[in-house]
C-alpha angles and dihedrals in degrees: 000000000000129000126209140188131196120183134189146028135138095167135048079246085067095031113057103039075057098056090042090046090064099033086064092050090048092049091049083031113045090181099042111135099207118185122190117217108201133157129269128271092008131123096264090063086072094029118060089043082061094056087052094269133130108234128192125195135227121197088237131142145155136271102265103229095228123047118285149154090246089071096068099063086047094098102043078057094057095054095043095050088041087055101042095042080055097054089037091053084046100057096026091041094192121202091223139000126215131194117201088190129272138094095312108041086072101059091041100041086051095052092052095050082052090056095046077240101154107264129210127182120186110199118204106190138049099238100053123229118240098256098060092043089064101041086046096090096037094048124091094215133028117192110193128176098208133066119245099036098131084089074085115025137048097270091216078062099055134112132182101209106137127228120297108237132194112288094237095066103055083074104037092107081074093060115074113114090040083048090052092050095041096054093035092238124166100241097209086060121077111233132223101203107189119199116173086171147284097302093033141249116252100204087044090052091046086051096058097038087054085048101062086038084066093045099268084171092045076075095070096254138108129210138232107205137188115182110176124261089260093059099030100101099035084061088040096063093059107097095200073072100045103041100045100084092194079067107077104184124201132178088212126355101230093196100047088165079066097049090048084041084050102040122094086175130029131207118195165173109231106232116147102251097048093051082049088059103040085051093059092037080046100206126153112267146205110197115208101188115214101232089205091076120107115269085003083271094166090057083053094050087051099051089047083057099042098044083065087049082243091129154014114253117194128177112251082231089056097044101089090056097030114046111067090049085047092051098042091054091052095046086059096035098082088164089058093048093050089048090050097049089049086047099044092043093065100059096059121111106187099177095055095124093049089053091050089048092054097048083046088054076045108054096043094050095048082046088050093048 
């Protein structure tokens, strides 16, 4: 049997490349025992049970950036979770452990150095997060999803796998008439769906809402919109929304693989995992980077894209004033769309979770010999 950890999360950024992650080394390991490690408190706590995973916690955060009360206990947090990801590698004795990023990936990956236990990172962005720049000299395996990392990392460590996105989307090319019913969408008419996560992105949100005030579906379009649930009933109380039936608003789109099936046009945070996904749907994109991330790493994502023309990148200070001219010049530009789509598609990598699978099956079995 092998044993598997996988530590960290705190966002669906951390989470599902995670879960991906080990449904791909139970599908090549029948018998694999894979354990997550998260923080608690955190959305993977709730999140990994759900996908069929035991999950433990560690009291475990973040500095604050700013000075705060929270800080003190900071250190108190480091020595519990250093403590209890020691007792939890003892009595679980995994083959390998693995950190995805976020708060816990750092206690528990340290302990298993430690323990000359095999070590995996897989890096999302490309601009890395602190804990994985730390961990990068001490790890055995570093899976990254963008060229030129090696500015962080020990280049003998990389390597390009790609980031492991959720199985439904891989197909969701083939969706397109279920995804127009299921959206009630008028199938003569092109469609802007907008995402800026799953809780939401204010200025995204102002953006769109500026953008059917200018007519957006004068235009001949119709849009697919998810607002977040904390912004869900504000936009909803704006007739010029309810009452447009080309506008079709949504808290949190459940089938995301329908809403890709259904889009013409995308609208989007850059997260990694979100530009992971775009590239293997292979629409053509306009990236509106959240400013409040740490190192600024979606701008970062956005520039790599756009840098290969495969997408649109706009400030999240811009957005308000740029976006409807931007869009509307997309909507008409049917050469640029079909340049976007051929650039975007390159960069996906659609069987990420399975490489990083096979260098896990690697890495225990050269550990083994």
């Amino acid at each position: 049997m092998v044993k598997v950890i996988i530590s960290g999360g705190g966002t669906g950024g951390h989470i599902f490349p995670a879960i991906a992650i080990a449904n791909a080394i139970k599908a090549k390991v029948s018998d694999a025992e894979i354990l997550f490690v998260g923080a608690q408190g955190r959305m993977e706590m709730e999140k990994v049970p759900a996908a069929g995973y035991p999950i433990k916690g560690l009291w475990i955060s973040g500095l604050q950036r700013r000075l705060t009360w929270k800080n003190m206990t900071f250190p108190f947090k480091v020595i519990a979770s250093l403590i209890k990801a020691s007792n939890i590698i003892s009595s679980f004795k995994p083959d390998i452990v693995i950190g995805v990023g976020g708060y816990a990936s750092g206690p528990i990956l340290r302990i298993a150095v430690r323990n000359k236990i095999p070590t995996l990172i897989q890096e999302q962005n490309s601009y890395p997060g602190i804990t994985n720049k730390m961990l990068g000299m001490r790890v055995n395996r570093i899976c990254v999803a963008y060229e030129g990392m090696d500015k962080f990392f020990p280049a003998k460590k990389i390597l390009l796998t790609g980031n492991p996105v959720r199985r439904d989307i891989l197909s969701s090319a083939d969706k397109k008439e279920e995804s127009i019913a299921h959206f009630g969408l008028k199938p003569d008419k092109k469609t802007i769906l907008v995402i800026g996560g799953s809780l939401g992105a204010g200025k995204v949100n102002e953006s769109i809402l500026k953008c059917i005030h200018e007519n957006l579906t004068g235009e001949g379009v119709q849009v697919i919109w998810q607002t977040g649930k904390f912004y869900f009933d504000r936009i909803t109380e704006d007739t010029t929304i309810t009452n447009n039936p080309d506008v079709h608003v949504l808290p949190f789109i459940e089938s995301m693989a329908l809403a890709f099936a259904a889009a013409d046009i995308v609208i989007s945070r850059a997260g990694a995992i979100a530009i992971s996904e775009l590239c293997i749907v292979g629409k053509p994109v306009i990236l509106i980077p959240s400013p409040n991330v740490a190192e600024d790493h979606q701008t970062k994502n956005a520039q790599a894209l756009e840098r290969k023309k495969a997408a649109i990148m706009l400030k999240d200070k811009d957005a308000v004033n740029q976006l409807f001219p931007t869009l509307s010049r997309l909507i008409k530009d049917e050469s640029l769309q079909v340049s976007m789509h051929q650039n975007i598609i390159k960069l996906a990598i659609p069987d990420a979770a399975d490489k990083i699978a096979d260098e896990v099956i690697k890495l225990i079995k050269r550990n083994s010999s």
